[in-house]
Short mmCIF file of the C-alpha atoms (twelve columns), coordinates in Angstrom:
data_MODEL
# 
_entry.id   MODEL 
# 
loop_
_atom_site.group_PDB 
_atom_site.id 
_atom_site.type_symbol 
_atom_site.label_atom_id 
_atom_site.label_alt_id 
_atom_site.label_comp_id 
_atom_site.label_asym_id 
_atom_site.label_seq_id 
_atom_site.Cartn_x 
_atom_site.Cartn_y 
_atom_site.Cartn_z 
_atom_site.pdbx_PDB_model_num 
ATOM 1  C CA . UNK A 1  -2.793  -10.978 7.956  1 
ATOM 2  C CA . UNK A 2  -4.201  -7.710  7.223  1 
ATOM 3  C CA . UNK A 3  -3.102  -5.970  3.523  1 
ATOM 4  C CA . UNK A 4  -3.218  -2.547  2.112  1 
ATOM 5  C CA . UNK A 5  -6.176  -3.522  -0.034 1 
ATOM 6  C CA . UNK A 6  -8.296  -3.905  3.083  1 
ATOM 7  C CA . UNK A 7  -7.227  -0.696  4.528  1 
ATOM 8  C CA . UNK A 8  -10.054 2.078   4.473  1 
ATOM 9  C CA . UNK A 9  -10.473 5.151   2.938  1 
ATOM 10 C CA . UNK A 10 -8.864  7.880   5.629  1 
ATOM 11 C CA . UNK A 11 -6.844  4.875   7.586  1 
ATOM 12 C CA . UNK A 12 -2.925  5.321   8.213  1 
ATOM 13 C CA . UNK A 13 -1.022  1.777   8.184  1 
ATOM 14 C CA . UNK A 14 2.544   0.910   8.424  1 
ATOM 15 C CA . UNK A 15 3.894   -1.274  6.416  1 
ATOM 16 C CA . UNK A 16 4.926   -4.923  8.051  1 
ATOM 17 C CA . UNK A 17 6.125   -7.203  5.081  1 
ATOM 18 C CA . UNK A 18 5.871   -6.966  1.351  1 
ATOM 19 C CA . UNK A 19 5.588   -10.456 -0.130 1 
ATOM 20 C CA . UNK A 20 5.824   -11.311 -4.128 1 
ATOM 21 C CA . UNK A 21 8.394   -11.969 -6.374 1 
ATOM 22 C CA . UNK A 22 11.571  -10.234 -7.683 1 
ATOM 23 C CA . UNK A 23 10.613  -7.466  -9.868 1 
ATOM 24 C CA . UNK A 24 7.145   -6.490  -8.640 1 
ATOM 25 C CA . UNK A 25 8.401   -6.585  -5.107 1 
ATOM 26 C CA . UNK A 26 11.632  -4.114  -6.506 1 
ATOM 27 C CA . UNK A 27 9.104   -2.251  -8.131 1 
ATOM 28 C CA . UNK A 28 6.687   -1.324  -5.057 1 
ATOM 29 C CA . UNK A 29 9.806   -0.479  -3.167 1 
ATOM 30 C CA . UNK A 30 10.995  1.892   -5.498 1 
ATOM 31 C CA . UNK A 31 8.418   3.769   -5.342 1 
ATOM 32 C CA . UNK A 32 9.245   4.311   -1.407 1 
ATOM 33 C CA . UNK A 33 6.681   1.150   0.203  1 
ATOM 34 C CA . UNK A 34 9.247   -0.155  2.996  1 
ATOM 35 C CA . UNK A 35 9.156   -2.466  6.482  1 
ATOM 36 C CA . UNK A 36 8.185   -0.073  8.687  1 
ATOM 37 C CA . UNK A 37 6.837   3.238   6.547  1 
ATOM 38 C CA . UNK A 38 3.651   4.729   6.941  1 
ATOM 39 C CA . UNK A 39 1.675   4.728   4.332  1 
ATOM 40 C CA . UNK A 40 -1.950  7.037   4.114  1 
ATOM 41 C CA . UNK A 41 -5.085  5.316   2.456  1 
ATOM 42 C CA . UNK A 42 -6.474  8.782   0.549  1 
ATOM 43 C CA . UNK A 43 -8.760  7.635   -1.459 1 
ATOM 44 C CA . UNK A 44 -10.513 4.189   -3.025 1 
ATOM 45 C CA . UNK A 45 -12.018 3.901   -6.722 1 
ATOM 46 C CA . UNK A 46 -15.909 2.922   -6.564 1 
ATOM 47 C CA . UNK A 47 -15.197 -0.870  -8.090 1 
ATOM 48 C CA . UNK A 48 -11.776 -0.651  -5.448 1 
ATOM 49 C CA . UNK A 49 -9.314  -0.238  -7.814 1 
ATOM 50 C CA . UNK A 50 -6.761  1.469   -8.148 1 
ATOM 51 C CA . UNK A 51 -6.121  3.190   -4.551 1 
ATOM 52 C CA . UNK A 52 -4.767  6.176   -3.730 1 
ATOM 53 C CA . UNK A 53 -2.208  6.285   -1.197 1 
ATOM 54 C CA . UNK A 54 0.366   9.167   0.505  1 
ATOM 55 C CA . UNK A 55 3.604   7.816   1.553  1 
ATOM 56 C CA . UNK A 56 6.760   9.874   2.396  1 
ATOM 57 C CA . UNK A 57 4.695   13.058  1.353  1 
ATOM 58 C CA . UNK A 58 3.725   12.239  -1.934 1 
ATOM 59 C CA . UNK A 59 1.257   10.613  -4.112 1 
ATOM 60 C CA . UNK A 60 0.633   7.215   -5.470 1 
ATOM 61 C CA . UNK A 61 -1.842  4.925   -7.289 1 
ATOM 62 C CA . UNK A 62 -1.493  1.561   -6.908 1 
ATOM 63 C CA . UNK A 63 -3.401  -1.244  -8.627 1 
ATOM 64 C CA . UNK A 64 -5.469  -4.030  -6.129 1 
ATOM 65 C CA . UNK A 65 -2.824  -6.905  -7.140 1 
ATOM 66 C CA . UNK A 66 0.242   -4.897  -5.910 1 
ATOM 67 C CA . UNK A 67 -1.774  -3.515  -2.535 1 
ATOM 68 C CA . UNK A 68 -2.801  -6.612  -1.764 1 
ATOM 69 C CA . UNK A 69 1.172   -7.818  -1.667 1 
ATOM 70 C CA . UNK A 70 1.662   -5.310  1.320  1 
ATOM 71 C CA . UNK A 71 0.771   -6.544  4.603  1 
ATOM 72 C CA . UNK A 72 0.300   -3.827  6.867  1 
ATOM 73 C CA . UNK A 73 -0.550  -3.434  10.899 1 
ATOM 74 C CA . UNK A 74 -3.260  -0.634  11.760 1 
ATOM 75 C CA . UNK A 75 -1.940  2.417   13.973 1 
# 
């Protein structure tokens, strides 16, 4: 099971499964993190967190703990 935390700096996943519970799970897919969007890795903080990421043309930073709920495939 790969995750968004392990994606690389310049990599574009798509989104497979978001696991956690109730409101942190609403919460990463309000801000637009679905099955089956892509999702951009733009940039990584030196100690890894937070990341940036570009999904459905604009900009987010999310924290390790929430990346690492999104399991993602490599396209």
């Amino acid at each position: 099971m790969k995750t968004l935390k392990e994606a690389a700096c310049g990599q574009t996943v798509r989104v497979k499964r978001l696991s956690g519970d109730g409101p942190v799970k609403r919460r990463i897919m309000d801000m637009g993190i679905t099955k089956g969007v892509e999702v951009f890795v733009r940039k990584v903080a030196p100690l890894g967190d937070p990341v940036e990421i570009t999904v459905r043309g604009y900009e987010l930073s999310l924290r390790k703990a929430d990346a690492e709920m999104i399991e993602v495939e490599y396209i």
